[in-house]
C-alpha positions in Angstrom: 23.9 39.6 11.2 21.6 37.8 8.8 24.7 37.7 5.9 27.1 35.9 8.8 23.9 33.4 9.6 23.4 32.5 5.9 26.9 32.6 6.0 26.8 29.5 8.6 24.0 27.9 6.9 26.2 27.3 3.6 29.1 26.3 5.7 26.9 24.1 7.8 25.2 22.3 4.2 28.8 22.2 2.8 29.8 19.9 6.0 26.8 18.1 5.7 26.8 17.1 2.3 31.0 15.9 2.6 30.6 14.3 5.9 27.2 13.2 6.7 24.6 15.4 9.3 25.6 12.6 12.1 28.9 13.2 11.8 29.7 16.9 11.6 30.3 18.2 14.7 29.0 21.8 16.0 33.5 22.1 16.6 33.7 21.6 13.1 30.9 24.1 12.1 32.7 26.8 14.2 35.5 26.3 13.0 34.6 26.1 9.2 32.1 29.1 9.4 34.6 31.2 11.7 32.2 32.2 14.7 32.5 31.7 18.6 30.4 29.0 19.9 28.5 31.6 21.5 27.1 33.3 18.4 26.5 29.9 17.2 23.8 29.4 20.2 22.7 32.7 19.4 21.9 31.9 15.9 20.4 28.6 16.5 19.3 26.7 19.5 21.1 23.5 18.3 22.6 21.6 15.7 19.1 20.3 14.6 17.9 23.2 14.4 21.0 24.4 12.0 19.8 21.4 9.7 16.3 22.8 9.6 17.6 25.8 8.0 19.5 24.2 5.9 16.8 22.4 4.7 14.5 25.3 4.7 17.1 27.4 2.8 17.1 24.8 0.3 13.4 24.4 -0.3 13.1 28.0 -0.6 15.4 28.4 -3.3 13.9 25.4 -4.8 10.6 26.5 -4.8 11.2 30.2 -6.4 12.8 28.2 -9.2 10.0 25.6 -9.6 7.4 28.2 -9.7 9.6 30.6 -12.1 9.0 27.2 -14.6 4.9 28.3 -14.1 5.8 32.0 -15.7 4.2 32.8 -18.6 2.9 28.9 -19.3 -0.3 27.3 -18.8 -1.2 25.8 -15.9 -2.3 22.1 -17.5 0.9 21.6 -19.2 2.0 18.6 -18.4 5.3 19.1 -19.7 6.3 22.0 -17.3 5.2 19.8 -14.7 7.9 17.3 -15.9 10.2 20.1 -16.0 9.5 21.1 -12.3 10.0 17.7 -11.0 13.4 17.3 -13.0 14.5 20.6 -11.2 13.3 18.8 -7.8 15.0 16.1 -8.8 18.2 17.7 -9.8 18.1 19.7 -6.5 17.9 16.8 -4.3 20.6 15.3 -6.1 23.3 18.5 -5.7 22.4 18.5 -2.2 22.0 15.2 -1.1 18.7 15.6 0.0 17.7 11.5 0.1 21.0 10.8 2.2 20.1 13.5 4.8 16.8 12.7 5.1 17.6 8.8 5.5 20.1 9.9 8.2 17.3 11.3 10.1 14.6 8.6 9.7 17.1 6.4 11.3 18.2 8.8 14.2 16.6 9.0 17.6 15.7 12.8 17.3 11.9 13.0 17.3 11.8 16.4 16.4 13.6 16.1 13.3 11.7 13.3 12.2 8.7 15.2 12.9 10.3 17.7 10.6 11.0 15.6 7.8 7.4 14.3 7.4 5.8 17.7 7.4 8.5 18.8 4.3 7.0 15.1 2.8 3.6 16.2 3.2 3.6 19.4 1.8 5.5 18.2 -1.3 2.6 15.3 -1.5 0.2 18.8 -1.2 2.1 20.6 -3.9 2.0 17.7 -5.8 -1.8 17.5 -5.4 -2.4 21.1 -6.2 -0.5 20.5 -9.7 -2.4 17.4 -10.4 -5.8 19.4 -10.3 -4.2 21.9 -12.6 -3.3 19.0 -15.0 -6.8 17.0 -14.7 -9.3 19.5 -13.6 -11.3 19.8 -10.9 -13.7 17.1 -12.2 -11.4 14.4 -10.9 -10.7 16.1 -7.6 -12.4 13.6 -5.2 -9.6 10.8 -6.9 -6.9 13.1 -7.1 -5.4 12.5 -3.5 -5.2 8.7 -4.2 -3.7 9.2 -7.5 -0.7 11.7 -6.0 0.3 9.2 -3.3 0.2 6.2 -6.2 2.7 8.4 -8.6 5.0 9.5 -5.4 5.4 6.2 -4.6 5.6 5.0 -7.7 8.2 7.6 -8.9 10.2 7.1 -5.7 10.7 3.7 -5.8 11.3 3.8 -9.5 14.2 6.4 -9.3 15.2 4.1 -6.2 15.9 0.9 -8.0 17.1 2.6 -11.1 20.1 4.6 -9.2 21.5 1.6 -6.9 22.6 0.0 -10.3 26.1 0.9 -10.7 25.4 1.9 -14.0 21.7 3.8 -13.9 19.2 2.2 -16.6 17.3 4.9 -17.1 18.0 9.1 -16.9 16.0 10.8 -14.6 13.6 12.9 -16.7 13.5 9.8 -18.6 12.0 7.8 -15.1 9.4 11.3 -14.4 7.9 11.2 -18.1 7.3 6.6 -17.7 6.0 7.3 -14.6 3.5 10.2 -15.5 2.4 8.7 -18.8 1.4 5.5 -16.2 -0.2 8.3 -14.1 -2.2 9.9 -16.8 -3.8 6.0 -17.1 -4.4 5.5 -13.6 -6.3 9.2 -13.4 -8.3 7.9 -16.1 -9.3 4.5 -14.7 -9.9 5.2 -11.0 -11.9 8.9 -11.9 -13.9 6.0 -14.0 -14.2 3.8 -11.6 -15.6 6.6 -8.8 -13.7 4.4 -6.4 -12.4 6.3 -3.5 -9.8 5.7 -0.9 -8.5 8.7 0.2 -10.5 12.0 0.6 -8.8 15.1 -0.3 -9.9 16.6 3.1 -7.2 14.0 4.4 -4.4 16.7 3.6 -5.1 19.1 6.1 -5.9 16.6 8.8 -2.7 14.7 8.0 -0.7 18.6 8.1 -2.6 19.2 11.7 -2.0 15.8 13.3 2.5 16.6 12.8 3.7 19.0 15.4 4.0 22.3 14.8 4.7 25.8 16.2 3.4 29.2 15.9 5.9 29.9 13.6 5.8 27.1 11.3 2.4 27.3 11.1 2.0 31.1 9.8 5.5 30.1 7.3 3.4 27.0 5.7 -0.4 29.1 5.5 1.8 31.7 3.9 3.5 29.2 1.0 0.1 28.0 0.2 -1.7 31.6 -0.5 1.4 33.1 -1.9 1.7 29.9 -4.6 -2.5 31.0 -4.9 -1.5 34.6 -5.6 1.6 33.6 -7.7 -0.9 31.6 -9.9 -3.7 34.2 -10.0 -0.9 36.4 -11.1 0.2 34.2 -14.2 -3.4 33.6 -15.2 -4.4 37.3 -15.0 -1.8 39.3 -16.2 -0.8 39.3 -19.9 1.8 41.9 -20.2 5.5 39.9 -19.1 7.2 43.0 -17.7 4.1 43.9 -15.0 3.9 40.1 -14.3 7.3 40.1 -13.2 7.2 43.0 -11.4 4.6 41.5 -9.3 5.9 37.9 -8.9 9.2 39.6 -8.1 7.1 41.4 -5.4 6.0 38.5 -3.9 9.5 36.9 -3.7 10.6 40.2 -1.8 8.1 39.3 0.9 8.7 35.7 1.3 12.1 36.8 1.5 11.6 39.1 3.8 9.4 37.0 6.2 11.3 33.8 5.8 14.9 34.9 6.0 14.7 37.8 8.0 15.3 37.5 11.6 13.2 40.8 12.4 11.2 41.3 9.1 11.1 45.1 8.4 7.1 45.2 8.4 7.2 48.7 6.7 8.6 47.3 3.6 6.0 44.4 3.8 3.1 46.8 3.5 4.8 49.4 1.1 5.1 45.8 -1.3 1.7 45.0 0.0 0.5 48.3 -1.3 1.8 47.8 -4.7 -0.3 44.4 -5.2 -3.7 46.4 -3.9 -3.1 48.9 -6.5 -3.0 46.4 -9.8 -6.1 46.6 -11.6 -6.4 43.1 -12.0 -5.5 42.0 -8.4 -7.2 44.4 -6.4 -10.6 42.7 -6.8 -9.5 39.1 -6.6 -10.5 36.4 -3.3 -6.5 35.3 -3.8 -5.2 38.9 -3.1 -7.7 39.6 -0.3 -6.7 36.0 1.4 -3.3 36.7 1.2 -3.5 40.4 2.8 -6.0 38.8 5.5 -2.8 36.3 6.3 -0.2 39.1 6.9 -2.8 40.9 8.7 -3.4 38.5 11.1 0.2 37.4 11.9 2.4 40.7 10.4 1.2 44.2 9.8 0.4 46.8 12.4 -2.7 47.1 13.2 
């Protein structure tokens, strides 16, 4: 069952990509995929919620391959940060991420909107979390105001460069301008001690867009998983065991995140394994992350 819903999902993305979200038809999804419109409906409740999977599928496989960047390099190298948001970058590009999204900022469907700006704010949170790896926790209170400055300004940059009929400027070319202006502006308003936008903000801006049971558990689980992923990197030294243990994690945001009915017995057998590393078993990050699957996952 879950193979012949992925199997949908990729058909689904395929349609979207050639024809436009608007314009595909759930006809046309049956009939590319191969399915009855009744396991369609028992797959997913509606065509939007088809394109949330799509989307979530994508940002899934993007963000295993962003964080894979992050293995076995330092945190405050700003270089791998270039390289991660070339890989967004590249991502968005293969699957025509901006026209998708534009197609729904201009739709009527609230809830997809609604959507949309939660998958915004959590890449403006990621973003945050990198900058305080790049600048330090000294600059923290200025931090916030300097993510939304270089989103905007990378945005628009890559905006006006690619409506040219013949691009200026190659992408990773448009990320390094933009953070070497960045790396400036840090500087100057950490300086300044000017404020506009407390850090705090995040959450409150996460809370205020709607958000189910589900989606709530899914997002407080990316956050202490990318903790644990980084606690990983930092702590262990020998490449083969930190592998083992990243590729651990993966199994059970795989598992919880692509499963229908996640098999919880193989979620605590891997949740085992991370209790019993030496250099884990003692940390805050392992012992939030187990208190997460505890409350919303394992037996108890």
């Amino acid at each position: 069952m879950y193979d012949r819903k992925q199997q949908v999902i990729q058909k689904a993305h395929q349609l979207f990509i050639e024809k436009g979200f608007q314009a595909t038809s759930i006809q046309e999804i049956l009939d590319f995929s191969g399915i009855s419109k009744g396991t369609f409906y028992n797959y997913f409740p509606s065509k939007s919620e088809l394109f949330k999977e799509v989307f979530k599928s994508i940002q899934t496989t993007h963000e295993r391959e962003r964080d894979e960047l992050l293995i076995g390099e330092n945190l405050d190298d700003i270089e791998i940060f270039v390289n991660q948001l070339d890989l967004m970058m590249q991502s968005n590009h293969k699957n025509k991420l901006f026209s998708l999204v534009e197609e729904v900022i201009v739709s009527n469907d609230t809830e997809l909107k609604q959507f949309i700006k939660r998958i915004q704010l959590l890449h403006i949170k990621w973003m945050y979390t990198r900058f305080l790896d790049l600048f330090g926790e000294e600059k923290k209170p200025y931090l916030l105001d300097c993510t939304v400055l270089f989103f905007g300004m990378m945005h628009q940059m890559l905006h006006f460069n690619f409506i040219n009929k013949e691009p200026q400027k190659q992408g990773i070319e448009i990320i390094r301008y933009c953070i070497n202006r960045i790396r400036n502006i840090v500087n100057d308003v950490s300086g300044s001690h000017v404020q506009l936008l407390n850090p705090h903000l995040l959450s409150e801006w996460l809370s205020d867009v709607h958000d189910d049971h589900g989606d709530k558990f899914l997002n407080d689980f990316s956050q202490a998983s990318t903790i644990l992923r980084k606690k990983i990197m930092l702590l262990i030294q020998d490449e083969y065991e930190k592998m083992k243990y990243l590729q651990i994690l993966d199994f059970i945001q795989e598992e919880l995140t692509n499963t229908k009915i996640p098999r919880v017995f193989l979620i605590e057998s891997s949740l085992l394994s991370l209790t019993l590393c030496p250099q884990l078993k003692e940390t805050k990050e392992l012992d939030g992350f187990h208190k997460l699957l505890s409350k919303y996952v394992l037996r108890t």
